[in-house]
ZATIRO-63744 format. One record per residue: residue number from 1; residue in three letters; x negated, z negated, y of N, C-alpha, C in turn. Coordinates in steps of 0.05 Angstrom, whole numbers, always signed. Layout:
<recs>
{NUM "Ala" {X Z Y} {X Z Y} {X Z Y}}
...
</recs>
This chain:
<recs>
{1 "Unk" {+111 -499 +205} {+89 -512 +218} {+98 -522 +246}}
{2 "Unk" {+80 -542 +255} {+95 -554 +278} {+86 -539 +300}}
{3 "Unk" {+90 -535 +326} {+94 -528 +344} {+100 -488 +339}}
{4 "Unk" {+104 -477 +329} {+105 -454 +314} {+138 -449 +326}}
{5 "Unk" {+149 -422 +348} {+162 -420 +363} {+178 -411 +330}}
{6 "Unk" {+212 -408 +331} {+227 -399 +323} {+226 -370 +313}}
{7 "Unk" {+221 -355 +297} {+222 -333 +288} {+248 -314 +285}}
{8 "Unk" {+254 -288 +301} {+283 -281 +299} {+297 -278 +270}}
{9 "Unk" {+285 -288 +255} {+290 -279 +228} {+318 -309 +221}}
{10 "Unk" {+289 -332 +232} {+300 -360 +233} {+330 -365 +249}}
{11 "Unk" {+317 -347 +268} {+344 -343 +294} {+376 -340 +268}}
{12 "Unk" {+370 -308 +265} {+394 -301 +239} {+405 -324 +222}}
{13 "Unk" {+384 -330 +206} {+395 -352 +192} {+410 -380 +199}}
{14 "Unk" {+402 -382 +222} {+422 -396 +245} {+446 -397 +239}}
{15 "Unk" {+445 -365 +262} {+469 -356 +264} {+494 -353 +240}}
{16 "Unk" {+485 -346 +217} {+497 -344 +193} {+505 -368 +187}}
{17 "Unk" {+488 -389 +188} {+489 -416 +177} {+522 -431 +194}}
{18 "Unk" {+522 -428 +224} {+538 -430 +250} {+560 -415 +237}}
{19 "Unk" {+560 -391 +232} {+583 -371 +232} {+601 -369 +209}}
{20 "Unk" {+583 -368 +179} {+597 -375 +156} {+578 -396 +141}}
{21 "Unk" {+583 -426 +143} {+578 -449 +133} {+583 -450 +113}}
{22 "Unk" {+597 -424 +92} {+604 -428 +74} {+580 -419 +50}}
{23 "Unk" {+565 -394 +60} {+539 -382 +55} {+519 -400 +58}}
{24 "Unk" {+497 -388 +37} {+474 -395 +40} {+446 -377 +53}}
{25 "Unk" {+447 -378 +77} {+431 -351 +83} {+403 -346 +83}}
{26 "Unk" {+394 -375 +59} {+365 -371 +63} {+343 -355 +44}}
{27 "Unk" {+361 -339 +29} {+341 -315 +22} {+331 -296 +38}}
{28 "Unk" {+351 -296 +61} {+342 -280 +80} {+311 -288 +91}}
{29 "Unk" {+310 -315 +89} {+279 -332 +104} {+260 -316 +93}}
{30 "Unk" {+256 -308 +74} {+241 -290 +49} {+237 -262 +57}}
{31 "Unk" {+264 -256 +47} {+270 -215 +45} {+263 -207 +70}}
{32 "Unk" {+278 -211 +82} {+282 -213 +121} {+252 -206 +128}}
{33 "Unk" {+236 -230 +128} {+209 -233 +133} {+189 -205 +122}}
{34 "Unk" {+193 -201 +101} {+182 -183 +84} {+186 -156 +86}}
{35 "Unk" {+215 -147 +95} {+217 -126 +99} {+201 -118 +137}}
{36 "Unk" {+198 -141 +152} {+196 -146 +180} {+156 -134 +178}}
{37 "Unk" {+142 -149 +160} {+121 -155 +149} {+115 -127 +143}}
{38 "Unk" {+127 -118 +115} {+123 -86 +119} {+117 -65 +139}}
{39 "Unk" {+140 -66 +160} {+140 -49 +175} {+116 -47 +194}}
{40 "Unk" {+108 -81 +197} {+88 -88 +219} {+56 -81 +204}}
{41 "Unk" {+55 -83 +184} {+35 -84 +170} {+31 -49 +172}}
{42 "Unk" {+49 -36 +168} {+42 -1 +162} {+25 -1 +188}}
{43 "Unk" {+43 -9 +206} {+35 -1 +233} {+8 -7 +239}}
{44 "Unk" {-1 -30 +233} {-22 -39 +247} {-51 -24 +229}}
{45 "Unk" {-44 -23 +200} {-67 -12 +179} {-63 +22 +182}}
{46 "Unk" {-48 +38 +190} {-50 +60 +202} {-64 +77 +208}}
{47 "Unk" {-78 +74 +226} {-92 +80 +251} {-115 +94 +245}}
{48 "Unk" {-139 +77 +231} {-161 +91 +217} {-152 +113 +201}}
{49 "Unk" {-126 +118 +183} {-121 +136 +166} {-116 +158 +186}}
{50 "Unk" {-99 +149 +200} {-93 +177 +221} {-113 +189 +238}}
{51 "Unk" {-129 +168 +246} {-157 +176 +257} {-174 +200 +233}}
{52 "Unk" {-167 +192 +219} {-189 +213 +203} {-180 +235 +184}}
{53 "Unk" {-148 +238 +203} {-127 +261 +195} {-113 +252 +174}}
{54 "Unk" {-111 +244 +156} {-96 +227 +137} {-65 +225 +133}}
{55 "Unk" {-46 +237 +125} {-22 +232 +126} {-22 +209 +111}}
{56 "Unk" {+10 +207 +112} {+15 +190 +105} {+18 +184 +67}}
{57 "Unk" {+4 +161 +62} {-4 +172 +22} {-21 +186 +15}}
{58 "Unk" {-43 +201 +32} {-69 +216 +24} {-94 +189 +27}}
{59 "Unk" {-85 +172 +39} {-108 +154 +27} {-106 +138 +5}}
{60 "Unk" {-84 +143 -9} {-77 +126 -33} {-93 +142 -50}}
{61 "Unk" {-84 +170 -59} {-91 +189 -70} {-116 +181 -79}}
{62 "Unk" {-137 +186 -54} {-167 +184 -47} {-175 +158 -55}}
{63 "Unk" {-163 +139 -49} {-169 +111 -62} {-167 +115 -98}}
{64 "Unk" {-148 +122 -103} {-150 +122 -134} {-169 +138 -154}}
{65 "Unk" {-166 +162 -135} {-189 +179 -152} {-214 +164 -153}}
{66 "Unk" {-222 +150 -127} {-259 +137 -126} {-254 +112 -140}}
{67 "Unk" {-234 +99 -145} {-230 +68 -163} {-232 +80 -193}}
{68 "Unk" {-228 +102 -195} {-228 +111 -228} {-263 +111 -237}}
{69 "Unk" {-273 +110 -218} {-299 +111 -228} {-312 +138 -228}}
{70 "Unk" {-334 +148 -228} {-341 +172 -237} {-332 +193 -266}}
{71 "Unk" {-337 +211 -267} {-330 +237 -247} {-307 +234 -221}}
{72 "Unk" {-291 +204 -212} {-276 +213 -196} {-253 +228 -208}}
{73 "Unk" {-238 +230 -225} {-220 +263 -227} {-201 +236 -248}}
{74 "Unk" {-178 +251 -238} {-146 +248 -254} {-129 +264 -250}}
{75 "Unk" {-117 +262 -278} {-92 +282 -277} {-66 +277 -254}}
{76 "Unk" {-50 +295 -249} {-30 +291 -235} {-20 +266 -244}}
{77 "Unk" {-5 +264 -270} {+3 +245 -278} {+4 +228 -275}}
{78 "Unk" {-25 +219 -285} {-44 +194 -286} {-43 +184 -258}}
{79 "Unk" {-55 +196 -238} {-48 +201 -201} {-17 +185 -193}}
{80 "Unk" {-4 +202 -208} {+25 +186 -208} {+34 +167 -211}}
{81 "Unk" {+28 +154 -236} {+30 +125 -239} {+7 +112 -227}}
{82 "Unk" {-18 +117 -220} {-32 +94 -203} {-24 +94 -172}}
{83 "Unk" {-7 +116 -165} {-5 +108 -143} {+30 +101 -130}}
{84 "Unk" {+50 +105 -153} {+73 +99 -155} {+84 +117 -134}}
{85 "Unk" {+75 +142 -140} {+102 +164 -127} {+98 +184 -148}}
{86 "Unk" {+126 +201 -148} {+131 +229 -163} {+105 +241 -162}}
{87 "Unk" {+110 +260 -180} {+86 +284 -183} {+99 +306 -167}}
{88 "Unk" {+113 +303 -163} {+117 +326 -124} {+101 +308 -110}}
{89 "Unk" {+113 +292 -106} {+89 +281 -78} {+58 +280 -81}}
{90 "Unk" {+47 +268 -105} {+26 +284 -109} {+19 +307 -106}}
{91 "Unk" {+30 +330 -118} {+22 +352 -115} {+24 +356 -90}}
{92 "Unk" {+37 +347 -60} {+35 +356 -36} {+17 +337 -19}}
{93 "Unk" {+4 +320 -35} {-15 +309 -19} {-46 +311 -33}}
{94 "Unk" {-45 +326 -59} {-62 +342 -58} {-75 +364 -47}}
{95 "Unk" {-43 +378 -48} {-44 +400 -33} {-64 +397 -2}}
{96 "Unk" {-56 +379 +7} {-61 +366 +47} {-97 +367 +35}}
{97 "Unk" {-103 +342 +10} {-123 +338 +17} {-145 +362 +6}}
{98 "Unk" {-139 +370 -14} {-147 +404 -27} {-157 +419 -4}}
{99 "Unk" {-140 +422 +23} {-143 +442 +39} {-166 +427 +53}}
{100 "Unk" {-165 +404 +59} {-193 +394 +78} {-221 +395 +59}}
{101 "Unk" {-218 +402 +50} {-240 +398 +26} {-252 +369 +10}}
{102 "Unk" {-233 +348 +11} {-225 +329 +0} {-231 +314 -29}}
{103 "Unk" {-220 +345 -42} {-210 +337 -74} {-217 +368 -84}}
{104 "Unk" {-206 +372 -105} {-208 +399 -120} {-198 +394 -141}}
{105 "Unk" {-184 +415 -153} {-173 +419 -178} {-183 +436 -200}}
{106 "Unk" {-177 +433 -223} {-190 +447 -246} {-178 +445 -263}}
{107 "Unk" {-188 +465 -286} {-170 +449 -310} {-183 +433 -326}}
{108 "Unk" {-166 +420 -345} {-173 +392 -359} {-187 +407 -384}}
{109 "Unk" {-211 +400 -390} {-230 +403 -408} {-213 +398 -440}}
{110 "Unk" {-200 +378 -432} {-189 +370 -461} {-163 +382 -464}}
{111 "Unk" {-152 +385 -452} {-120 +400 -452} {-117 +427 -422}}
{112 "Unk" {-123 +459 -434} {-127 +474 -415} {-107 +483 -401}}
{113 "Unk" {-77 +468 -416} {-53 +469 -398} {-49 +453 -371}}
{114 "Unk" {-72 +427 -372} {-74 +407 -343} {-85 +409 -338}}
{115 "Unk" {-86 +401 -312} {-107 +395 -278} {-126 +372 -280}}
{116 "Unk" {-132 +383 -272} {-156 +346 -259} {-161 +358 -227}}
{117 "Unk" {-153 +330 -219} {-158 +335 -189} {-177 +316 -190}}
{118 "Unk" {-201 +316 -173} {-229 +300 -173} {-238 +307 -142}}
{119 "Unk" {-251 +282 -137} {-255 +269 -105} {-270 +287 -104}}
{120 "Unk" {-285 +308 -85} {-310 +322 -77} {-327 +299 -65}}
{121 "Unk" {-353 +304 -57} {-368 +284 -44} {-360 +277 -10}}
{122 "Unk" {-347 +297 -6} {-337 +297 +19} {-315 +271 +17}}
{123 "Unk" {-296 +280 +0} {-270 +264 -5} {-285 +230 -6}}
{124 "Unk" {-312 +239 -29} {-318 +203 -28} {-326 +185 -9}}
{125 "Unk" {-335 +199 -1} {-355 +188 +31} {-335 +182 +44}}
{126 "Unk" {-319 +204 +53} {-290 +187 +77} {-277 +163 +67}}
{127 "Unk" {-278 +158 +39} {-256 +145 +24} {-277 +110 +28}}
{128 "Unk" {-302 +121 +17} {-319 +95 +30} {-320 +83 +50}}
{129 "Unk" {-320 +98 +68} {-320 +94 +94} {-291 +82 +104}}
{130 "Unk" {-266 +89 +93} {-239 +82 +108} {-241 +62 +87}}
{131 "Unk" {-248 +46 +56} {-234 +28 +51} {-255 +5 +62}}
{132 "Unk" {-276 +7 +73} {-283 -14 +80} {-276 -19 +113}}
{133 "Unk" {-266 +12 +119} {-249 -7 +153} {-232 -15 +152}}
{134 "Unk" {-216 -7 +124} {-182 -14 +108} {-184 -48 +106}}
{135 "Unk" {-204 -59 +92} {-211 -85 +77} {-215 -100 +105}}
{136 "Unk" {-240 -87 +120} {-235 -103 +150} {-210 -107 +159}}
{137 "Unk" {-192 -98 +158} {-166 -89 +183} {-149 -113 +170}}
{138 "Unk" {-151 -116 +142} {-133 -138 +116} {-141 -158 +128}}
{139 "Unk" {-170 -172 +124} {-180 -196 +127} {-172 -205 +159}}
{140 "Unk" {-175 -185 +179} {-167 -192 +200} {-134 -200 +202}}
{141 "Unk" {-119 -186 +194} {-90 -190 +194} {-80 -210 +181}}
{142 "Unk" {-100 -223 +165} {-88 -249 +137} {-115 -284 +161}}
{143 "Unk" {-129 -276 +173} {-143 -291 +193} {-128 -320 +197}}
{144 "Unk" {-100 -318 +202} {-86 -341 +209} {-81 -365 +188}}
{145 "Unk" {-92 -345 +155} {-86 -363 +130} {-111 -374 +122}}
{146 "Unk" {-106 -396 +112} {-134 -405 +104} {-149 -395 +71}}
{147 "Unk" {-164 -391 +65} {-171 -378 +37} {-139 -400 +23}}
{148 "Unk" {-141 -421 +16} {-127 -427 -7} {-101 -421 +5}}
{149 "Unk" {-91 -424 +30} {-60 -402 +37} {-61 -379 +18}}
{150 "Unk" {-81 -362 +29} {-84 -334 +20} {-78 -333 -11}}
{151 "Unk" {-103 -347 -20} {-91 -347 -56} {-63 -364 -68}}
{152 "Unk" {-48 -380 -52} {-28 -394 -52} {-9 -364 -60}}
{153 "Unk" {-11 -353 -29} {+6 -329 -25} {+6 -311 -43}}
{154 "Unk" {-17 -300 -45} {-17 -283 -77} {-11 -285 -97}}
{155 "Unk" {-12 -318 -105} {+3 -311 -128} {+34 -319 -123}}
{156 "Unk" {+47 -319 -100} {+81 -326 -100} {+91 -299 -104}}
{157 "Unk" {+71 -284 -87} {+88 -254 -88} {+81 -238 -114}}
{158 "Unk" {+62 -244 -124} {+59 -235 -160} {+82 -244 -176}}
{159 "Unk" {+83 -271 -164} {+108 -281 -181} {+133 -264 -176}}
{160 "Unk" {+136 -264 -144} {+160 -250 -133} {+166 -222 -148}}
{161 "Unk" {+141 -212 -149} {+133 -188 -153} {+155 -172 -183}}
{162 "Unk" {+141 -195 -198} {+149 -197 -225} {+172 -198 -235}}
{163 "Unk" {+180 -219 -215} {+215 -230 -221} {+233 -212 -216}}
{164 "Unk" {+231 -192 -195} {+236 -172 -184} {+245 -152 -202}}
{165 "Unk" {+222 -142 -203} {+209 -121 -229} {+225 -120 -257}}
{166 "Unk" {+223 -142 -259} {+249 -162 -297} {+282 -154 -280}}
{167 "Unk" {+288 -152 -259} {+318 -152 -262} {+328 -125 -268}}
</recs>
């Protein structure tokens, strides 16, 4: 975009470009950005979670259990793959949210060898409450794009996402 200052990322690629002309350093324009994007993004969507004691990955947890719908409750497992970490890390961010009175465990009605961990009303209410300051905090941070940017963007990184994912 025009008048849009130089980005240190842009800077690098410069430099690379200057230094070994022999390279192509513009995947970096991309990765670079993204990994930069990450970091800035944790930081800034943060805050509310920590505000309301939250480590880090107990609002994922809490997000998934209330997106499952009522009763709220999933297995470790299940927990596991919706939220793409080990079942250690679940189990220790159960554990976190278990102790606040959060979640609760039980056993599985259908198989009395498994758990079901399920949101308490406590757990849902906070979880209501932080994803709609979550959803605020998004829309504000994406502000600079225009709706069809935004859906532009979504689907490059689905694509990205994907292409990724296949190698």
């Amino acid at each position: 975009m025009e008048g849009m200052q130089t980005d240190a990322i842009a800077t690098i690629v410069d430099q690379w470009k200057r230094e070994r002309p022999d390279l192509d350093p513009a995947p970096m324009l991309v990765i670079a950005r993204l990994f930069r994007l990450t970091d800035t993004l944790d930081q800034r969507l943060r805050p509310p979670f920590a505000a309301a004691g939250l480590g880090n990955g107990d609002f994922d947890v809490l997000a998934a259990l209330r997106r499952a719908g009522r009763p709220y409750a999933l297995s470790a497992g299940e927990l596991s793959r919706t939220v793409l970490v080990t079942t250690g890390a679940i189990t220790k961010r159960v554990d976190r949210l278990e102790a606040r009175g959060l979640v609760r465990r039980s056993v599985d009605e259908a198989d009395s060898r498994g758990r079901l961990i399920t949101l308490t009303a406590e757990g849902a209410d906070l979880t209501d409450e932080l994803i709609a300051v979550h959803l605020d905090n998004q829309r504000r941070l994406l502000a600079g794009l225009g709706e069809e940017e935004r859906a532009q963007l979504a689907g490059l990184l689905e694509r990205l996402a994907a292409t990724v994912s296949a190698d």
